[in-house]
C-alpha positions in Angstrom: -14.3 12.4 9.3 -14.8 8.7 10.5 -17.8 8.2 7.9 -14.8 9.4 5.3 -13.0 7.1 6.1 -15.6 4.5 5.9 -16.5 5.5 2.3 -13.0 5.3 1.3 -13.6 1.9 2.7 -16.5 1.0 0.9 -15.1 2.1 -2.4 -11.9 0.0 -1.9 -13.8 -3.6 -0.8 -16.6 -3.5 -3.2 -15.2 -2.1 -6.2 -13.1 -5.6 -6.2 -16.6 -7.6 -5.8 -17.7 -8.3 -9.4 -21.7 -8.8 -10.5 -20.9 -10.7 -13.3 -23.4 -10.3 -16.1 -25.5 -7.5 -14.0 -27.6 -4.8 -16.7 -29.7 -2.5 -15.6 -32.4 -4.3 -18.2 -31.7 -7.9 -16.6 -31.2 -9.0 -13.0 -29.9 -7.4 -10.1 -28.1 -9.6 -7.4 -27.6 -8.0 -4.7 -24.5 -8.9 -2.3 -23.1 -8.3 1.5 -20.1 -6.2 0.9 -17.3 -8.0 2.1 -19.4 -11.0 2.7 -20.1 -9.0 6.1 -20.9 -12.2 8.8 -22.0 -9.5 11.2 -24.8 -8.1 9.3 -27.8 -10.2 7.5 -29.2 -9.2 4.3 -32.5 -9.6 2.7 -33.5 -8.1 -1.4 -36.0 -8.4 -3.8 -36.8 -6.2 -6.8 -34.9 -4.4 -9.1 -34.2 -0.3 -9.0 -34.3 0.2 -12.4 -38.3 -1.3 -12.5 -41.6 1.0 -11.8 -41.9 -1.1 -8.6 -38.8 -0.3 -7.3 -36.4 -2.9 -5.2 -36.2 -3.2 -1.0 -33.6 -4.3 1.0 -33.5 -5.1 4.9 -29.8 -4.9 6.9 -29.9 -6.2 10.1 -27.0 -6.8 12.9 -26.0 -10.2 13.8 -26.3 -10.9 17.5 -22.6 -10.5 18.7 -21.3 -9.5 15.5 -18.0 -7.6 15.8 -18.2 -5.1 12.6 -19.5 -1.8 13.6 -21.4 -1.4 10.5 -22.6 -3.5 7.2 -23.4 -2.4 3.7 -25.4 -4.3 0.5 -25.0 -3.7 -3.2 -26.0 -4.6 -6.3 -24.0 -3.2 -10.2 -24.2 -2.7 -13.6 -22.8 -1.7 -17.1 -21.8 2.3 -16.8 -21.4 2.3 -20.8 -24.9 3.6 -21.5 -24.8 6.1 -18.8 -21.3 8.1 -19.9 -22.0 11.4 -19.6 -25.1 11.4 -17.8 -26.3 11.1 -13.9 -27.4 8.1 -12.5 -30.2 9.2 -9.6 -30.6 6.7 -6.6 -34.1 7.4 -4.3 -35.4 5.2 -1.8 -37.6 5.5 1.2 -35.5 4.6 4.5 -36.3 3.7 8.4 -34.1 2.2 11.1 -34.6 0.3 14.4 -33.1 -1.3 17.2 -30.6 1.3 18.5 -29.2 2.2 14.3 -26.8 5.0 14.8 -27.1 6.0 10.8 -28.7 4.4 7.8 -28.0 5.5 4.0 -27.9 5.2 0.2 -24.8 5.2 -2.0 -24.0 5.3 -5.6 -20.3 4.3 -7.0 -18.7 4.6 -10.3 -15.7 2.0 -11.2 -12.6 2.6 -13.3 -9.2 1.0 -13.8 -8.2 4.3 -14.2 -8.8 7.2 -10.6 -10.5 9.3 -13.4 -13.2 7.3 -13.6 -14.0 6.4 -9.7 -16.5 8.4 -7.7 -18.6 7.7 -4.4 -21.9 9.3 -3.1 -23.7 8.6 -0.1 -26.6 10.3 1.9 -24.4 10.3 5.2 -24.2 13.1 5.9 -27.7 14.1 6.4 -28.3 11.8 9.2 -31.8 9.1 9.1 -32.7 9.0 12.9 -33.2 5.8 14.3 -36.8 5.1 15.0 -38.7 7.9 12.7 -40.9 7.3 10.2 -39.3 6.1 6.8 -37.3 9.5 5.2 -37.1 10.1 1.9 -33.5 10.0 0.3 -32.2 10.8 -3.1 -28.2 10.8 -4.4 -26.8 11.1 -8.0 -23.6 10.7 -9.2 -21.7 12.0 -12.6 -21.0 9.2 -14.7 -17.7 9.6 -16.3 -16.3 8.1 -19.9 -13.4 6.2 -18.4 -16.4 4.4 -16.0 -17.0 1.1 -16.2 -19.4 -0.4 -13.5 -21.9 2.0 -11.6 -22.6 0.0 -8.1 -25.9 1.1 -6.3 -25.6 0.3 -2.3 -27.6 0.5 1.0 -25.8 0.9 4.6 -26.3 0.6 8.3 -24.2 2.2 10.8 -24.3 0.2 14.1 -26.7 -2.4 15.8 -30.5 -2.4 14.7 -32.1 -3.1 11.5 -32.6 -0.8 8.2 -35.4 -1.1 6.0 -34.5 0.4 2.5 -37.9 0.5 0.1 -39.2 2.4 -3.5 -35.0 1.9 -4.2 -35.4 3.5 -7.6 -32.9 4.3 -9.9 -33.2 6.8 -13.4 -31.0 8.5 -15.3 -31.0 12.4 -16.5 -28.9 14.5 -18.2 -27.1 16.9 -16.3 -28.5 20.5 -14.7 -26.5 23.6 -17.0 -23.6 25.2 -15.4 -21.4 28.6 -15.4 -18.5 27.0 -15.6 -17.0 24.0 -17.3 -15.2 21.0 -16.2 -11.6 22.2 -17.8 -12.4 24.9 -16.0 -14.0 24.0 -12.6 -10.7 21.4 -12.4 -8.2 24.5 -13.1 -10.1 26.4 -10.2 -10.0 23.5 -7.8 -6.0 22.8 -8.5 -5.1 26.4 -7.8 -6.8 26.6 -4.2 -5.4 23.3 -3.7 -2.2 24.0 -4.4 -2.4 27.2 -2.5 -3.9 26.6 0.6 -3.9 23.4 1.8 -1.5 22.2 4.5 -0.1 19.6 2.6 -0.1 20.6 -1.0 4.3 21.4 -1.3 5.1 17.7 -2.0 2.7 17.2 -5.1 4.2 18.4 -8.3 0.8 20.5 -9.3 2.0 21.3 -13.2 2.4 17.5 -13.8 -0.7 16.8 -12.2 -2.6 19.1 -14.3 -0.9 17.9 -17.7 -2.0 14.3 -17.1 -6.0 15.9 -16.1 -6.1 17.9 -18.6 -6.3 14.6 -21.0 -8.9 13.0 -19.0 -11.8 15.9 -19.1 -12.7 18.1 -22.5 -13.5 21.3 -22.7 -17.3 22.3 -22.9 -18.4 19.2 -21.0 -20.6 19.9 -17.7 -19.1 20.8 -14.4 -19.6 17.4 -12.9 -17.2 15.4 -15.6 -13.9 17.3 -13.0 -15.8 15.9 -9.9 -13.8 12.7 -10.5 -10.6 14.2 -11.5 -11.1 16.7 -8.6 -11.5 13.7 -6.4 -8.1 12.2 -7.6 -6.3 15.5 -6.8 -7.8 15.1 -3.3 -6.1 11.5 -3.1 -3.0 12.8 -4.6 -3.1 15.4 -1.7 -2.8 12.2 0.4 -3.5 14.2 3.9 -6.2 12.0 5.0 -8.7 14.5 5.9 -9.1 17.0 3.1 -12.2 15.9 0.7 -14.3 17.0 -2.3 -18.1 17.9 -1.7 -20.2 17.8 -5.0 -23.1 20.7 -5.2 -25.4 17.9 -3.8 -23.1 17.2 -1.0 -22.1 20.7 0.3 -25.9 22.3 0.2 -26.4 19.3 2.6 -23.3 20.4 4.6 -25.0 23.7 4.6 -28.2 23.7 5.1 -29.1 20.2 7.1 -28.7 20.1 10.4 -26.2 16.5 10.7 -26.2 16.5 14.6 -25.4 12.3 14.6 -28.0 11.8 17.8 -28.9 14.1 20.5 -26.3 15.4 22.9 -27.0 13.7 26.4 -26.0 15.8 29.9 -27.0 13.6 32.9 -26.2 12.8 36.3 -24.6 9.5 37.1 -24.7 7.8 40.2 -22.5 9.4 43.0 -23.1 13.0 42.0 -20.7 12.7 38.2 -21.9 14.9 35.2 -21.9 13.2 32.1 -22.0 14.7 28.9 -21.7 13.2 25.5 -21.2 15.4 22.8 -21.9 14.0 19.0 -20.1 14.9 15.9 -22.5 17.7 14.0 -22.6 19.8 10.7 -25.1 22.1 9.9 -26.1 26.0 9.2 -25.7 28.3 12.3 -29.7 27.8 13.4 -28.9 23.8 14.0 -25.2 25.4 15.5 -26.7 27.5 18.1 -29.2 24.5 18.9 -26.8 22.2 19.4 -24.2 25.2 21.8 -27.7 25.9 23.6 -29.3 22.3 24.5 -26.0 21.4 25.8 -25.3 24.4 27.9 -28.7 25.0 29.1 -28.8 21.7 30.2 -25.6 22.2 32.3 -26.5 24.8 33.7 -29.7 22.9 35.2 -27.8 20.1 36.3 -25.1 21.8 37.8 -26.5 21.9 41.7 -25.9 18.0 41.4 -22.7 17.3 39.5 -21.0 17.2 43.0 -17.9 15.2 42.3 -16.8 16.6 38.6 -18.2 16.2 34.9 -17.2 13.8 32.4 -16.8 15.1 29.3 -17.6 12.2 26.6 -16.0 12.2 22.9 -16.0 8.8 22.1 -18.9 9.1 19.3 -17.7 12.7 18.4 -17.0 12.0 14.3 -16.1 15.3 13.7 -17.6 18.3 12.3 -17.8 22.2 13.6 -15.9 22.8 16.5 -17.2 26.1 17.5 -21.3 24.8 18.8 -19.1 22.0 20.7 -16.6 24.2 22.4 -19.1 26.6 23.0 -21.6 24.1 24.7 -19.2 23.0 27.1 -18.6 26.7 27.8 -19.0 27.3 31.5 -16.1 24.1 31.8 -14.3 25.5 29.6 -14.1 29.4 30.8 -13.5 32.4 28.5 -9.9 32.4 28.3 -7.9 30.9 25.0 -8.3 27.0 25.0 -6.3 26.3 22.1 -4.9 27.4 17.9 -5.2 26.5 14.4 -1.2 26.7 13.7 -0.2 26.8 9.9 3.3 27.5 8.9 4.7 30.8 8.2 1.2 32.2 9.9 0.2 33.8 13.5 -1.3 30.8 15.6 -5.4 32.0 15.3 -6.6 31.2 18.8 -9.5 29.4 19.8 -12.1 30.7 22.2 -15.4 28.6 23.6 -17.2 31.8 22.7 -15.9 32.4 19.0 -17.0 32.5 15.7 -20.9 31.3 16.5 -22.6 34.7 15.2 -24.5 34.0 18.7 -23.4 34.2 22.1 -23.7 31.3 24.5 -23.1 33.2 28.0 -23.9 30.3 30.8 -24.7 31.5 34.4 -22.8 29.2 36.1 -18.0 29.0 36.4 -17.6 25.1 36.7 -13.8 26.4 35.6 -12.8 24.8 38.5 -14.5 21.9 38.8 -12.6 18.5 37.8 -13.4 17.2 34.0 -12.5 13.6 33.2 -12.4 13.2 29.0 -12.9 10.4 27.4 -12.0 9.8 23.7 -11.2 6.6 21.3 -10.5 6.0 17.8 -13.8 7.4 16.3 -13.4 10.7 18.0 -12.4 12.4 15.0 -11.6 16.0 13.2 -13.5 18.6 15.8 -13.9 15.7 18.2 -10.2 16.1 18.5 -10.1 19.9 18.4 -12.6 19.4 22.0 -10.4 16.9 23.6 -7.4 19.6 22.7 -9.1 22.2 24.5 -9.2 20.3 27.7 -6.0 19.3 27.1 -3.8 21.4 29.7 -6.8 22.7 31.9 -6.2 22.0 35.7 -8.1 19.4 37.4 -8.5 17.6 33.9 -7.3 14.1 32.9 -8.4 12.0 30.1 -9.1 8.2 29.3 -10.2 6.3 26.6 -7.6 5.2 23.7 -6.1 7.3 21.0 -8.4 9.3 18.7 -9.0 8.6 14.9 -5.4 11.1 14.3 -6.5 14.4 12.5 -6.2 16.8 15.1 -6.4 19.6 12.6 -8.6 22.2 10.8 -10.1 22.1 7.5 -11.2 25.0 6.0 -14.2 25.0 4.1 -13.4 26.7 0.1 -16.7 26.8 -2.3 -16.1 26.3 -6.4 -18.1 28.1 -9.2 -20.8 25.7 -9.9 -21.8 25.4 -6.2 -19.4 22.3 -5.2 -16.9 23.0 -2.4 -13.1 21.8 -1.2 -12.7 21.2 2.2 -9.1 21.4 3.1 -6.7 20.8 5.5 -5.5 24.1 6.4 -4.0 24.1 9.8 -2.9 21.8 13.0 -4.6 22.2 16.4 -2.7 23.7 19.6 -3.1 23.3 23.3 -3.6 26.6 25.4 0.2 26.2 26.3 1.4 25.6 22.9 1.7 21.7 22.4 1.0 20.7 18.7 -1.0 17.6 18.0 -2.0 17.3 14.5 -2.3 14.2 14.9 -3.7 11.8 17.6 -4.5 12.5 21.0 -3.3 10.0 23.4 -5.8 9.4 26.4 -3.2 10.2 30.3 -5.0 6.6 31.1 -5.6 4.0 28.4 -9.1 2.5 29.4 -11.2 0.2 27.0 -14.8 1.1 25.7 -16.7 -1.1 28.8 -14.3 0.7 31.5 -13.8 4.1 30.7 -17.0 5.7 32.6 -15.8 3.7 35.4 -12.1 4.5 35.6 -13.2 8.7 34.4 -15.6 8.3 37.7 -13.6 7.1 40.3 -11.0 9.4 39.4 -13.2 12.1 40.1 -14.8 10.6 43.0 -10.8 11.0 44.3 -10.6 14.7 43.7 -10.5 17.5 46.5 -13.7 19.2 46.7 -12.4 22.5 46.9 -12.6 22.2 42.6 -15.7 22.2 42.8 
């Protein structure tokens, strides 16, 4: 959910940053987005040559921005109707949460505007360089494509063999006047939000901007629009590329950590994740099993950290935090008109995470902030309202809801907002969640442990 919103970001800020004079035949320049001044950039080469281009990102010392991006564009006029293909070879240092490759299409008109990025199959930092590949539908009303590198936190990124090619798109079942009438109708049907949008007009104005008979991927950009129309801030399009990668990658954003802090305090910090149900069960057991093994020690309490938690699926984070959770009802997806559909720390895994140790009692301390987002929200609402809880931090990113994931014909997906998340005792958020203590990113751990240093150890 947060790296949405980033993209939207990106989108926004460098589709006003013109490269006068840019062809894919001539020069390249390549440019900070935003004229960044906490990230350095370094470029030679040009994508579109045998030898490829490179790019380095780096943090600034004491920069503020959490993340920095590069980008170079050209004409889109010879590429209407085709796919532009952006691969590169990519490797990150220095503590990089993320790295990635985008491609973006530009357009006075929405039917023309369309963003993909390799986020969400995560490039660990410190591996050796990953390969990375991302292609994007050029549509008529296009005008610039932008090609663009980006690096999520502190470190450095070293992007290399950027090559870019075009091809003509893969054959599919269904076309785009089609594929766009399919995605309307769920829209329009299921998602949360859909009642204020007048559909019919919608469609009458779409219908002008895609023919019939041309590929699938023409409606990706139209889709997208109908997404924005939509307007909920958390429902999105995933193009075939996109929700294979949703899938079948494992996305865990770094390793879950479960530790003991000085004074006897568990800490664990859970990370956003996406991923098939082998990577879900990895993620429910390395956290629980590790719990469990540290559980002798956690004298005074656990703190239960969501502050990097982007989002994702709930059910591997709910269940890892199982034996502080219990196996009652911890919370509900309400949707109007519809029975709340509870939520249990054991549901919906097609495993079963059954840890050996009740810590039920014991006192939790969560801590959240404004990148703990989508299913990062759904686990701080499932504390919410347990005894001998309390949480700090500041108030989450403000889509305490579901989304519900609803595949399309040629293999592309909707993810849509289908439902707002419930406490065990009924409070709607929907939402953000407001922290019981407000407590800034360099004080949180402290103020989560002396709280629990305070409690009675009978809840233990």
């Amino acid at each position: 959910m947060w790296e949405r919103a980033r993209a939207r970001w990106l989108l926004a800020v460098a589709s006003s940053i013109a490269c006068i004079g840019c062809t894919h035949a001539g020069e390249m320049p390549w440019y900070l987005v935003a004229h960044n001044p906490s990230y350095r950039m370094a470029a030679q080469g040009n994508p579109w040559s045998s030898g490829g281009a490179a790019v380095s990102l780096a943090k600034v010392p004491g920069g503020s921005e959490p993340w920095g991006s590069a980008a170079a564009g050209f004409d889109a006029a010879p590429f209407a109707g085709r796919e532009v293909v952006l691969s590169g070879e990519i490797a990150s240092s220095g503590g990089a949460t993320d790295a990635a490759i985008w491609l973006r299409t530009d357009s006075e008109s929405p039917y023309g505007r369309g963003f993909q990025t390799t986020q969400g199959s995560v490039v660990a930092e410190g591996t050796a360089p990953v390969v990375k590949t991302v292609r994007i539908y050029v549509p008529k009303q296009a005008s610039r494509i932008t090609v663009g590198v980006v690096l999520d936190g502190p470190g450095e990124a070293q992007f290399t063999h950027l090559r870019l090619a075009a091809v003509d798109p893969e054959a599919s079942k269904i076309d785009a006047t089609a594929l766009l009438d399919e995605a309307v109708a769920l829209i329009r049907g299921q998602a949360l939000a859909a009642g204020h949008v007048d559909w019919q007009a919608f469609l009458d104005e779409a219908h002008t901007q895609v023919d019939r008979g041309e590929p699938a991927e023409a409606a990706y950009p139209t889709i997208r629009h109908a997404i924005a129309v939509l307007g909920d801030g958390h429902s999105a399009f995933q193009d075939k590329a996109q929700a294979n990668i949703a899938a079948t990658v494992d996305g865990t954003r770094f390793p879950p950590s479960v530790k003991i802090l000085p004074g006897g305090v568990g800490y664990i910090e859970l990370p956003g994740m996406t991923g098939p149900p082998e990577a879900r069960k990895r993620y429910a057991d390395t956290v629980a099993s590790a719990i469990e093994h540290l559980a002798p020690s956690a004298t005074h309490g656990w703190i239960v950290d969501l502050r990097r938690d982007t989002g994702g699926s709930v059910p591997p984070m709910v269940a890892g935090v199982r034996a502080l959770l219990g196996n009652q009802q911890v919370g509900a997806y309400r949707a109007p008109g519809k029975p709340d559909q509870p939520i249990y720390a054991n549901q919906r895994l097609g495993f079963e995470v059954q840890p050996s140790v009740d810590l039920t009692a014991a006192p939790v301390a969560v801590i959240f902030g404004p990148k703990t987002a989508s299913a990062g929200e759904a686990v701080a609402v499932a504390f919410h309202g347990r005894p001998h809880t309390r949480s700090f931090g500041q108030p989450t990113f403000g889509q305490a809801n579901a989304n519900s994931v609803f595949p399309l014909t040629d293999g592309s997906a909707l993810v849509l907002k289908t439902a707002i998340d419930v406490d065990r005792h009924g409070e709607a958020f929907g939402k953000q969640v407001i922290p019981d203590e407000s407590a800034g990113d360099d004080t949180a751990v402290a103020h989560a442990t002396a709280w629990l240093t305070q409690q009675s150890p009978t809840h233990l």
